[in-house]
N, C-alpha and C positions, 0 to 999 in steps of 0.2 A: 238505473236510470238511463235511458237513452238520449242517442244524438239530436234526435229529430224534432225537438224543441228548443234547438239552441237560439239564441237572438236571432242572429242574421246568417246570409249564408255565407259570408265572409269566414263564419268559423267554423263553418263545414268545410270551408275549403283550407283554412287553414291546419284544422284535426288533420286533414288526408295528407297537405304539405308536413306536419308533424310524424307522423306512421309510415309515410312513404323513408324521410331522415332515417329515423330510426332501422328498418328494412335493408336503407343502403349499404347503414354500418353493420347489419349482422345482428339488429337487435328488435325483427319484425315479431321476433315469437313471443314475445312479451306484451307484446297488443295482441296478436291473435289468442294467445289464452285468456286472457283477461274479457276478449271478446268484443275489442272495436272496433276491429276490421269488419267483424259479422255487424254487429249496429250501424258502421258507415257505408256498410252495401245498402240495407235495409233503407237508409233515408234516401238511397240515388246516387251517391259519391263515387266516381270510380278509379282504384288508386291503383298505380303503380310500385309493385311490391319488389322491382328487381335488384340484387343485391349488388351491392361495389364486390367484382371480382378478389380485390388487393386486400380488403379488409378484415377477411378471414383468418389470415396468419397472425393479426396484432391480439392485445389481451383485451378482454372486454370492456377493460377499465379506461383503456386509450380510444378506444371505442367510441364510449360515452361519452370520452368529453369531446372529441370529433363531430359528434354529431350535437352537442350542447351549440360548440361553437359556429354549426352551420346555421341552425335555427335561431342565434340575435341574441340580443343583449337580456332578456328573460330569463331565457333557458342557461347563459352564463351565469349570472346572479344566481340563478336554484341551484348549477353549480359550484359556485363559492361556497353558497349556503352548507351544500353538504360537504364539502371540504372539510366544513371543522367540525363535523357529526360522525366523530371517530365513533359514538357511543353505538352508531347503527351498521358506519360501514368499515374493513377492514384497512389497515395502514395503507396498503398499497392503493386501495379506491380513492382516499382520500389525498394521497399525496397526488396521482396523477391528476385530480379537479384541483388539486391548488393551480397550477399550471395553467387553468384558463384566462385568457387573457380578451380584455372587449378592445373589437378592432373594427373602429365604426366610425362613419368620417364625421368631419365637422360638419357646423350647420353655416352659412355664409351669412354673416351681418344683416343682410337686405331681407332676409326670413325672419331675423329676430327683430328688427326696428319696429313693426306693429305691433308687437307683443308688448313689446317693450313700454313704447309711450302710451298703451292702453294700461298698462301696469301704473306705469309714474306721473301720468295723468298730463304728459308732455311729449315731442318727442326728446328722445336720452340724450341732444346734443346741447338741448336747452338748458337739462337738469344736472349735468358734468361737465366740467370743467376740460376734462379730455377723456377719449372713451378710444382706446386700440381696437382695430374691428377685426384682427387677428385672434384667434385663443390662445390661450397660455392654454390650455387641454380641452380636450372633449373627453366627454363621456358619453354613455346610452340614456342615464338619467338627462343630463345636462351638461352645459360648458361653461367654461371660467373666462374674460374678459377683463383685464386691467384698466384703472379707471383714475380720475381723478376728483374730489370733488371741488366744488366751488372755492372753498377757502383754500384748496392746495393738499387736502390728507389723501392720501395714494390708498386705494381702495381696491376690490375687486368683485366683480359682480360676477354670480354664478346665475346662471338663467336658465330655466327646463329649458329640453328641446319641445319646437310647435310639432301636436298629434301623439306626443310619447303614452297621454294619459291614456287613448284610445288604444294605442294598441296593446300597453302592460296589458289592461283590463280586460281585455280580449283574449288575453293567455292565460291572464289567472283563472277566468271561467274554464277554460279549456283543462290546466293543470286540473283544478275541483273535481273536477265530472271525471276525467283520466285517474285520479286518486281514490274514488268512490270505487271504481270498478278494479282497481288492483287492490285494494282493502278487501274486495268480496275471494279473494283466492287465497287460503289458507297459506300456501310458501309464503307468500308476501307480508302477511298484516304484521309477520313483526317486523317489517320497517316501519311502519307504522305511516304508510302516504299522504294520510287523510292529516297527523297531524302535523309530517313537516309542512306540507303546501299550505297548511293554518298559518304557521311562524313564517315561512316564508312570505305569507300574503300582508302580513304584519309590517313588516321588514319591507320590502317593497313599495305599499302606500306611505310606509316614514317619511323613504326617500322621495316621493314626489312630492311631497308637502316640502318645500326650502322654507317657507315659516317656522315651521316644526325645525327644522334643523337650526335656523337660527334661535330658538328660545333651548334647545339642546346646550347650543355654543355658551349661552349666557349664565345657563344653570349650572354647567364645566366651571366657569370663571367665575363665578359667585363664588365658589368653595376653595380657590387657586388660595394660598398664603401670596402678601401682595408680594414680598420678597422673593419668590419662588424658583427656581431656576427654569419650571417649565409654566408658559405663558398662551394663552387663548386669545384670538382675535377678535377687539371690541367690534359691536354690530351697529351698521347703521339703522336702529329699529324704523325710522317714521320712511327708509323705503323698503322698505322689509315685506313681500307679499308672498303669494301662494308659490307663482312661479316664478321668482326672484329674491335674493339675499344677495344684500351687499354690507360686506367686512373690509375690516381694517387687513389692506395687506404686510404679510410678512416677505422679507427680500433675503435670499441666500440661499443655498442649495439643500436639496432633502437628504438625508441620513443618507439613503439607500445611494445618492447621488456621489456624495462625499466620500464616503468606505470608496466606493468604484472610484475614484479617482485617488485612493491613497490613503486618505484621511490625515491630510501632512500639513494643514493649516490648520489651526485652529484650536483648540483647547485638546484634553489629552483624552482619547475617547474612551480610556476607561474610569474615566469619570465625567463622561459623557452616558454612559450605560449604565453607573450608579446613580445618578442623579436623575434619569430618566424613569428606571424605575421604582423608585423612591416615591417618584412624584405619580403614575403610574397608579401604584399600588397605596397609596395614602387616599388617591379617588376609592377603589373598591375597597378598600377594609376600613375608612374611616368615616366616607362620605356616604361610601355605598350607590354612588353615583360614578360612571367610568364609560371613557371614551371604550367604543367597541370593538376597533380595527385600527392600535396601532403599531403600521405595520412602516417601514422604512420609508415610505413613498409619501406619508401622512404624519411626518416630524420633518420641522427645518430646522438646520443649524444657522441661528440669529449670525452676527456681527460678532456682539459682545458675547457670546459664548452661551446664551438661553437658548432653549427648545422652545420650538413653535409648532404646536396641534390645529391640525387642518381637518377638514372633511367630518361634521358632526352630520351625518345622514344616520348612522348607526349607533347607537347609546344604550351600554346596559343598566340596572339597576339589581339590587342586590338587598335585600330586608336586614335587619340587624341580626335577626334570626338565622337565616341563610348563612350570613358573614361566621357565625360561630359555629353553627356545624361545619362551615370548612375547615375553620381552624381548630376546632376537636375530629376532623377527620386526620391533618397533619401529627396534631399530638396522636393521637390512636397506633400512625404510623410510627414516629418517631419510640412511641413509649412500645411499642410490640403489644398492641389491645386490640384484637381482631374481633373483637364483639361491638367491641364501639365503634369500631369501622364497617363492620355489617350494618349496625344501625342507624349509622347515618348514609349508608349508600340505598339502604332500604327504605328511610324514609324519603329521599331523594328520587326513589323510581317509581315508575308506574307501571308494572306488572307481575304475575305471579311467580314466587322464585321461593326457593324450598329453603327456611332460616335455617334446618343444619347442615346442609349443602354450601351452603350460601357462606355460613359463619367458618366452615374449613375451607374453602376455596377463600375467603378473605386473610386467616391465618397462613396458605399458602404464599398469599399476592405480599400481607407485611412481611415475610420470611426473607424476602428477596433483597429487602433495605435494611437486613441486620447489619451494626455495626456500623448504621453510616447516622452520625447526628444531623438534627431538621436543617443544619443550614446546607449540608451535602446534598441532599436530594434535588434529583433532576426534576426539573419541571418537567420537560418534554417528555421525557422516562417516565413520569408520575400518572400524566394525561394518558399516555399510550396505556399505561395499565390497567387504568380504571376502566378506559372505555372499553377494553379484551374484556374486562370481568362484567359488566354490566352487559357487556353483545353477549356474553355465552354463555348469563341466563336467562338473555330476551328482557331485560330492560331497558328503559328509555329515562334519560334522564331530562329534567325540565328544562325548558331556554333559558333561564337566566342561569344552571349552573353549566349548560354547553356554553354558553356565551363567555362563562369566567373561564372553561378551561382552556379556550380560543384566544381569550388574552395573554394568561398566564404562558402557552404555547407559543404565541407572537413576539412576548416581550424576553422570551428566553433567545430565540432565533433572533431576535432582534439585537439585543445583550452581550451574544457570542461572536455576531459580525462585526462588535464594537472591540470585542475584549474576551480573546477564546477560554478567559478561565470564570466570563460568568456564570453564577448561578442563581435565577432567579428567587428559590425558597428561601436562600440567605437573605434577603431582603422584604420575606413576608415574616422572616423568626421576629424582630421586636412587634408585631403586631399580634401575632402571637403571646408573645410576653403580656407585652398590654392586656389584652384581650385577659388570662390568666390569672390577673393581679385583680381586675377590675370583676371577676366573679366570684373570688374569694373576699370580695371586700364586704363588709358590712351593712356597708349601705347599698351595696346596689341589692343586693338577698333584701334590706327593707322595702326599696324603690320598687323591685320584681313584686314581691309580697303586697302592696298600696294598688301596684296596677292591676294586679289579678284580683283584687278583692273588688276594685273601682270596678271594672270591668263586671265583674258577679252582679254589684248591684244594680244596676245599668241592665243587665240582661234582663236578671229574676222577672220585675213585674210583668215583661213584654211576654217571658215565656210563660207564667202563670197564668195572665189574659188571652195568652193563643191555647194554652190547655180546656181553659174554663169553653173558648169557643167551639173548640172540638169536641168536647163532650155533650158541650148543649147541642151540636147537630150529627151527634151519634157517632163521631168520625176515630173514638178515643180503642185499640185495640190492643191485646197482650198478645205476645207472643211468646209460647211456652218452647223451650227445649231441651228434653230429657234423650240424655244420653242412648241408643241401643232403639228409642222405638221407632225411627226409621224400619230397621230391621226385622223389628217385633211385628208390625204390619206388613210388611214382606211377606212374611210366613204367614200372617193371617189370610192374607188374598191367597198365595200357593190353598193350603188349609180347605178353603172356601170352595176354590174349583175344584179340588179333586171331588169334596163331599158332593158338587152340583154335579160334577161327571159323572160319579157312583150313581147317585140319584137315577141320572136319565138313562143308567145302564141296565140299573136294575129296573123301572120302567118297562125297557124297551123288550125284556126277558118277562115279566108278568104278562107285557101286552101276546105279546106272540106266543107266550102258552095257552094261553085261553083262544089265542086262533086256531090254535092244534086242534081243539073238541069241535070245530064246526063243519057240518056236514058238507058235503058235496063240493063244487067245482076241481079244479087236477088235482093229481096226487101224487107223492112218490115215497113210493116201500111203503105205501098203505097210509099216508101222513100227507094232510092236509099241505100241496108244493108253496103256496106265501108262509104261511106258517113257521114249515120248514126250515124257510130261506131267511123269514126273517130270526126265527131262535139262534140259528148260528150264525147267522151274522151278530146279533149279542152278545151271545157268549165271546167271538171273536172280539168286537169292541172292548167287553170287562178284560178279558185277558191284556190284550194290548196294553192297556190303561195302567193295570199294575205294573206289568215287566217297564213302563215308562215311569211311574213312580219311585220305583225299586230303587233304578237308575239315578233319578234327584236327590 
């Protein structure tokens, strides 16, 4: 697909602002094979492809995110994104995108005031009680603003930034069409471009919807036990809009904040780190609902010694299904079953990988955790591994199980800067257990048994009425497959041409004998000269023809 239909020429110029980044740091060859530089001459664009002299010596990894970070807050998030896509890219790529950081200024009050009382159907001085027109932070999405309401509840309102929608939207086209064109180059398609910038584009409209994030926050806290040690911020729903959320704020420093100053007030943080992920990991393996990114910056330490979850832009989910082949891939681990662990990373991937290959490179990978029971096992050590084995047979694993191991990798980093002797599988073993108990049990085999039957009946008639209609309009076909006759028809087509070659061989030697007897026009050694020329040319074709048979 080409450039030359994009919207506007905004993203022509943009593309070239894109290609030219990339170029500077040393990473122009990667659009010229894919072939956009040639497209973006083609529409009229004229780009400047000269390279940063300095940039040669660093690794291409530091590269990328150099030039992520030049081209804005987009290109940052796609590289977060691939941060935690160990499955595609190697440790060291992904460590140096963690390392991105958005460095984009604020928006100043007087930008946001129209937005604002267009939103709340007043201006915001009428509808709070007190409104700071400083940010407690910015972001690329949006900023945060301290608030007050009417009756006195200390609030804060996160608000898009004014234009942000126009210009994501404008890159995510841009990403698309850049994606399509490195999918068509054979080195590339197992990254598979086309479907991270899919997830990515998912991921991205989340965050600009803050409705959506705020019914994220509410569905978190719906599932919270009220007693809990970790706590969600009530939403003020009736001003709750597209581009604005306003929550219950929470007051006290973030985890990441705390550790960095010591961690010397306050409850003992290694039970800080148990309680955290307790409450954590009771979202994904019980609710199957779980905050996406929680990383030190996005946990505050309460007063009274509760965790407080901030920032629902991002939210996984997890089927009950899903939930159990994780935890039959641990047991698989734990018990030393490298067939049950191929078969649940094979049902997990989407590409072609060779099961006895596949089933001894897995007994390789559980080889490595002998002798260590489920609750030893490193999370961080477990995600590294999986995604080596799944990258170096070119599979891809789905977003919600990238997204769990991006947790499970977070709350272990997270865990250890609490308390260096944690381990986060230690605290998915009872669910495990659980999980173990509840399949052996009687009733759930009757309940499984009810649903799959319920299910059956529920199907049949629908599939029986879409059968009955494809036969009545002739659409009903078999498909036969017998071993070997692939092959057998090989040989029948080989078979066929030689006979038709013989044919026209032997032909071509009757026609031109019978030229031999006719009289007159040149001659040589007393023999009609076509004649001549054409019998041994014949004869030359039959021979050839055998000595090339002989050979097959």
């Amino acid at each position: 697909m080409g450039f030359e239909t994009l919207d506007r020429a905004r993203d022509l110029r943009r593309l070239a602002e894109i290609t030219a980044v990339f170029a500077r740091h040393g990473l122009g060859e990667l659009f010229q094979r894919a072939g956009i530089t040639g497209q973006l001459a083609r529409a009229g664009v004229a780009l400047r492809l000269a390279r940063d002299g300095g940039s040669h010596t660093k690794p291409p990894e530091v590269r990328l995110r150099e030039a992520f970070e030049r081209l804005g807050p987009v290109f940052v998030k796609l590289g977060q994104l691939l941060a935690g896509r160990s499955d595609l890219l190697p440790q060291a790529w992904t460590e140096e995108l963690a390392r991105l950081q958005e460095d984009v200024p604020e928006v100043s009050f007087e930008q946001l005031a129209a937005q604002l009382a267009e939103d709340l159907g007043a201006p915001a001085e009428r509808v709070f009680r007190a409104l700071d027109r400083q940010p407690l932070a910015a972001g690329s999405i949006a900023q945060v603003h301290a608030a007050e309401l009417q009756d006195g509840t200390r609030v804060v309102l996160k608000v898009r930034r004014p234009g942000i929608v126009e210009v994501v939207e404008s890159d995510l086209r841009l990403l698309a069409r850049i994606a399509e064109l490195l999918e068509d180059r054979a080195e590339l398609r197992a990254y598979r471009p086309r479907a991270v910038v899919r997830q990515f584009t998912r991921v991205l409209r989340g965050e600009l919807d803050l409705a959506r994030e705020a019914r994220n926050a509410e569905r978190l806290r719906a599932n919270l036990p009220p007693n809990g040690r970790l706590v969600i911020p009530r939403i003020v729903t009736h001003l709750v809009r597209e581009r604005l959320c306003v929550m219950e704020r929470f007051d006290g420093p973030s985890l990441g904040e705390w550790v960095r100053a010591g961690a010397r007030d306050g409850p003992d943080p290694r039970a800080v780190a148990a309680a955290g992920a307790e409450a954590m990991l009771r979202m994904v393996f019980q609710d199957g609902v779980f905050h996406a990114d929680p990383h030190a910056g996005n946990v505050i330490l309460l007063a009274d010694g509760r965790l407080g979850l901030i920032d629902f832009g991002q939210v996984g989910s997890l089927s009950e299904a899903r939930r159990h082949e994780f935890l039959d891939l641990l047991v698989a681990i734990a018990l030393r079953r490298p067939e049950t662990a191929a078969e649940v990373l094979l049902a997990w991937s989407e590409g072609e990988a060779v099961p006895e290959e596949f089933e001894a490179d897995c007994a390789e990978f559980i080889d490595r955790y002998r002798g260590r029971a489920l609750e030893q096992l490193s999370a961080a050590e477990l995600v590294r591994d999986i995604n080596a084995l799944v990258r170096e047979h070119r599979l891809q694993l789905p977003a919600d199980v990238t997204i769990l191991l991006k947790v499970l990798f977070t709350l272990e980093g997270l865990g250890r800067s609490l308390d260096p002797s944690f381990v986060a599988i230690e605290h998915v073993e009872p669910f495990v257990r659980r999980a173990e108990r509840a399949r052996r049990s009687p009733l759930t085999a009757a309940r499984r048994a009810l649903s799959d039957l319920a299910h059956l009946a529920s199907d049949l008639p629908r599939d029986l009425r879409d059968l009955r209609s494809r036969m009545r309009r002739g659409r009903v076909g078999v498909d036969i497959d017998l071993p070997g006759l692939e092959r057998f028809a090989e040989r029948m087509d080989q078979s066929v041409n030689h006979l038709t070659i013989g044919m026209i061989t032997a032909a071509l030697i009757v026609g031109t004998s019978v030229s031999l007897t006719i009289e007159g026009g040149p001659r040589l050694l007393g023999l009609p000269l076509f004649g001549a020329i054409g019998f041994l040319s014949s004869i030359g074709v039959g021979l050839w023809w055998i000595l090339v048979t002989r050979r097959r």
